[in-house]
C-alpha positions as CSV (number, residue, x, y, z in Angstrom):
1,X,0.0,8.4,18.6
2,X,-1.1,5.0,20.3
3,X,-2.4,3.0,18.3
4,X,-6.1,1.0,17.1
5,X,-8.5,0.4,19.8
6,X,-9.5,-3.3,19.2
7,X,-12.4,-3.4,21.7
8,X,-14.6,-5.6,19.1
9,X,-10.7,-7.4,18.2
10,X,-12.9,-10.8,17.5
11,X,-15.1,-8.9,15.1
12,X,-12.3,-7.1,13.2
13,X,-10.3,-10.5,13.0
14,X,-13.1,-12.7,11.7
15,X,-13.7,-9.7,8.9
16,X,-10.1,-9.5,8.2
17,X,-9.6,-13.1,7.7
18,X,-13.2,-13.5,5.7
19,X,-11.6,-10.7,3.4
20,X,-8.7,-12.3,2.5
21,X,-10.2,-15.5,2.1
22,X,-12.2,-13.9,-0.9
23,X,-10.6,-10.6,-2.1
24,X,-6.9,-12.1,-2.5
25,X,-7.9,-15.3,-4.5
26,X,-10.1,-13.2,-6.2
27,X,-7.8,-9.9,-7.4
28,X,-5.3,-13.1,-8.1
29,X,-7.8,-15.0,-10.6
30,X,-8.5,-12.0,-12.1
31,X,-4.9,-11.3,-12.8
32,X,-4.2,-14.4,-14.3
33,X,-7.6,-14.7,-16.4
34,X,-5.5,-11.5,-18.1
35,X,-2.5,-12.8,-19.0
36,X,-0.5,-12.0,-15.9
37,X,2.0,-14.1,-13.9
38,X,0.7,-14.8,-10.5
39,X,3.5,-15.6,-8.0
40,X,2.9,-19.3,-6.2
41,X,2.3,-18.9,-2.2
42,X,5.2,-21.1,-1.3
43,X,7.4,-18.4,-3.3
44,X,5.8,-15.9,-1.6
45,X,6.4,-17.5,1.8
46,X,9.8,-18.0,1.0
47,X,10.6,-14.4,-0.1
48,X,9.5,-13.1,3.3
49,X,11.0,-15.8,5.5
50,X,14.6,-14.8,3.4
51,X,13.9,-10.4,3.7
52,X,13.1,-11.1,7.8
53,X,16.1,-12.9,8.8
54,X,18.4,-10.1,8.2
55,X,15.7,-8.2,10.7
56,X,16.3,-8.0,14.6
57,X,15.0,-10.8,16.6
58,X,12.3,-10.2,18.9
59,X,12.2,-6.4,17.9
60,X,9.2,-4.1,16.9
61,X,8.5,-4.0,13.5
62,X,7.6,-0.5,11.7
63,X,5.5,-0.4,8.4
64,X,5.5,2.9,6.5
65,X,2.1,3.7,4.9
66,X,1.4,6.3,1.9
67,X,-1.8,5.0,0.4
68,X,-4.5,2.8,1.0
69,X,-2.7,1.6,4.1
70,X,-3.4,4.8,5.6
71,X,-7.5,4.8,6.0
72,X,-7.3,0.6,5.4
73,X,-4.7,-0.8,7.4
74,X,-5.9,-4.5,8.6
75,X,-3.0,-4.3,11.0
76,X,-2.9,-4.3,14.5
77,X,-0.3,-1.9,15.8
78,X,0.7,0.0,19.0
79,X,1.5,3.5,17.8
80,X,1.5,5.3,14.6
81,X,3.9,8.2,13.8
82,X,4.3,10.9,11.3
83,X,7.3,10.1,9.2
84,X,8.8,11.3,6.4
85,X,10.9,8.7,3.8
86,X,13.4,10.2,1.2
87,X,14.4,9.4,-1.8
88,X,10.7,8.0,-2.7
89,X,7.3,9.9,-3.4
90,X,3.8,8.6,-4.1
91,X,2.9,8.2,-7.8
92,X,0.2,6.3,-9.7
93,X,2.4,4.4,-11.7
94,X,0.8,0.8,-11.6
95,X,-2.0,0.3,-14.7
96,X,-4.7,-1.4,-13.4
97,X,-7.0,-3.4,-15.7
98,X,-8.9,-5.2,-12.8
99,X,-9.8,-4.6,-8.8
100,X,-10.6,-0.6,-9.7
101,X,-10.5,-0.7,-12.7
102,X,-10.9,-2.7,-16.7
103,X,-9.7,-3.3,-19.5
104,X,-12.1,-1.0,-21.1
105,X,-11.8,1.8,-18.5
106,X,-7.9,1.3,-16.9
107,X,-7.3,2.9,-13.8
108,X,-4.6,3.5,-11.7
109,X,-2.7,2.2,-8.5
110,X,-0.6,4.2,-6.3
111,X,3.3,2.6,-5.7
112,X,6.3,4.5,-4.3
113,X,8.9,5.8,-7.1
114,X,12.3,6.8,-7.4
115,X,13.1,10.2,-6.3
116,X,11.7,13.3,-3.8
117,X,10.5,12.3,-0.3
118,X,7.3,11.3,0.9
119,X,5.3,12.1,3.9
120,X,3.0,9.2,5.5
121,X,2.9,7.3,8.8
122,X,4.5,4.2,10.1
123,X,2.8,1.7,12.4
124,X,4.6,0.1,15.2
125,X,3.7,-3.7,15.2
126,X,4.7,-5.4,18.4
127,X,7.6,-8.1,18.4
128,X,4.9,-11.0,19.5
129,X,2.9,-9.7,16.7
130,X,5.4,-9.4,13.5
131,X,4.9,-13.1,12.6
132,X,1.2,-12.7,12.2
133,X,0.7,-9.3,11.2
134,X,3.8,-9.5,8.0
135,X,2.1,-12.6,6.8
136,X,-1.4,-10.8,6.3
137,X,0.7,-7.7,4.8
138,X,2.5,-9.8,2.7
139,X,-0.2,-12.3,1.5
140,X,-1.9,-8.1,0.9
141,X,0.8,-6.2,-1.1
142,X,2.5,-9.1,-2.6
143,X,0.1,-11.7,-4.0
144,X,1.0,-9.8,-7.4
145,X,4.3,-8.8,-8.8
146,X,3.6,-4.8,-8.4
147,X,5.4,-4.8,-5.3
148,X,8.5,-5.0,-3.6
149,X,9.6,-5.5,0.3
150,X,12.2,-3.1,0.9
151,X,13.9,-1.9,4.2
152,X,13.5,1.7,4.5
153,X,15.1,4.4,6.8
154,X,12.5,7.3,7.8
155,X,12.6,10.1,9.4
156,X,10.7,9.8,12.8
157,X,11.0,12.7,15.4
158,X,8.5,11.4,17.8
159,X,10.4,7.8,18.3
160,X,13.5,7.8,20.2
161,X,14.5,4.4,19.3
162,X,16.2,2.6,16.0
163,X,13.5,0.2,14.7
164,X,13.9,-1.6,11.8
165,X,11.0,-0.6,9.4
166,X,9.9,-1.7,6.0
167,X,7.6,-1.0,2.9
168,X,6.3,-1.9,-0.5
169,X,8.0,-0.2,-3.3
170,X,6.6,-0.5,-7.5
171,X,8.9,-3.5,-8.9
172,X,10.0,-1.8,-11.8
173,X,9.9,-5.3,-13.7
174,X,6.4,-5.8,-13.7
175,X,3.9,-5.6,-16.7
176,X,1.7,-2.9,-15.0
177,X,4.9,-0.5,-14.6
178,X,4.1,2.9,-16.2
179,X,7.6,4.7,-16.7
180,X,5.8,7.8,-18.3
181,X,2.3,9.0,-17.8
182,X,1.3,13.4,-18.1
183,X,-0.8,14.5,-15.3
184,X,-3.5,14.9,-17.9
185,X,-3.5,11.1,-19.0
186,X,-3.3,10.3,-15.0
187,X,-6.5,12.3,-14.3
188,X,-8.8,10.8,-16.8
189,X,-8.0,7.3,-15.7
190,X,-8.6,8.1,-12.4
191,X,-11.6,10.2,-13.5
192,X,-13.2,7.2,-15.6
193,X,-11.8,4.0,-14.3
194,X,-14.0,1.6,-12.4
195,X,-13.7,-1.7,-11.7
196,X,-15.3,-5.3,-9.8
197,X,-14.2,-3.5,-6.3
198,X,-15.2,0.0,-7.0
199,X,-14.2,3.4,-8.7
200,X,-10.5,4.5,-9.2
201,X,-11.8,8.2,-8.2
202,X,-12.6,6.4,-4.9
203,X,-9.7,5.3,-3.9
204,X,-7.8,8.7,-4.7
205,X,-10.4,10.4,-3.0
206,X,-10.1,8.3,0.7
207,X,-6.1,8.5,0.2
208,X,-6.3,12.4,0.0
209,X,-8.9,12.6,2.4
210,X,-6.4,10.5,5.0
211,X,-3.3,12.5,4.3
212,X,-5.4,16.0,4.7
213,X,-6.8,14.5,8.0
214,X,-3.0,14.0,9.3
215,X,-2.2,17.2,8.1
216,X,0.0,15.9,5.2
217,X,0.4,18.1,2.2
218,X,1.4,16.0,-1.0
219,X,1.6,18.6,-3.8
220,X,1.2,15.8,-6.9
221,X,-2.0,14.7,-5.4
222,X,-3.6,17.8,-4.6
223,X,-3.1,19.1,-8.4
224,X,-4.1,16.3,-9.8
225,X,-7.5,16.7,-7.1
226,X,-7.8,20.3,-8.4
227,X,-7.6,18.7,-12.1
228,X,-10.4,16.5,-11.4
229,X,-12.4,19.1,-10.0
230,X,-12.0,21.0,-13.5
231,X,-14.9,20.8,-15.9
């Protein structure tokens, strides 16, 4: 599949740089007014400067989305394909006290975990583009300490090429790690949860609504929908 159609490409950018201006700093005070490290920029800078330059020079870059990625990229890319990545699946296993949800009503984020595989989609950013387009991931997925870069292998049928490709795994060190969580204990957070940038139903609801769309079937999510459906 080929990918965005940037025909209002100034509009787009000026909202994509007006949202990071507010929503990072925001997310990253909010952290902090709760207790929780914050990594410094120039670390931050540093870390992805250090994971590139074991990456191919001038090369296309792939990015493999399972969650809000997929319906909220911010990314300008060439293609998108169906791939499939083992040896990780989707699970909400990041406690969320802030963003979508509180510290009276604690919701959940979606990380990849160890073990099983997980369908999604990797976008093809363009070698001019990779400078640009990492820093805006990066400043995205790891202005907190839930995430880590990792290079990744998937499986892609519809590219005939070796890419190098890359995404954002649950750091298993941080505070907001949940080892251990029932699908029943999982449901009411998502069910009740609701924070400054909206409802943690919501942001199940558009990732579900994505994968369906792409004809993805991820069996944890669609019990846990038909367990929020229950009365």
């Amino acid at each position: 599949m080929t990918g965005m159609n940037y025909e209002h490409e100034n509009e787009w950018l000026a909202d994509r740089e007006s949202l990071f201006k507010s929503y990072v700093p925001e997310i990253r005070q909010m952290a902090r007014s709760q207790g929780d490290r914050v990594p410094e920029w120039s670390d931050l800078n540093d870390q992805r400067h250090r994971f590139m330059a074991d990456f191919p020079q001038d090369s296309d870059l792939l990015i493999f989305a399972y969650g809000s990625l997929l319906w909220n990229p911010l990314l300008r890319f060439s293609h998108q394909y169906h791939a499939i990545l083992p040896q990780y699946h989707r699970r909400f296993c990041l406690d969320m006290t802030f963003f979508r949800g509180s510290q009276e009503t604690p919701g959940l984020m979606m990380a990849l975990d160890n073990g099983g595989h997980c369908e999604g989609v990797c976008y093809r950013i363009p070698a001019a583009l990779v400078d640009e387009e990492l820093h805006i991931l990066w400043t995205r997925e790891c202005c907190l300490y839930g995430y880590t870069p990792t290079r990744i292998e998937p499986e892609i049928k519809a590219l005939d090429i070796s890419l190098p490709c890359l995404t954002f795994v649950v750091n298993h060190d941080s505070s907001r790690y949940i080892g251990e969580l029932s699908e029943q204990q999982t449901v009411e957070r998502i069910r009740t949860a609701v924070g400054q940038f909206g409802s943690n139903r919501e942001y199940f609801d558009n990732t579900l609504a994505h994968l369906r769309e792409m004809k993805i079937h991820d069996e944890e999510l669609e019990s846990l929908d038909q367990a929020l459906h229950c009365d």
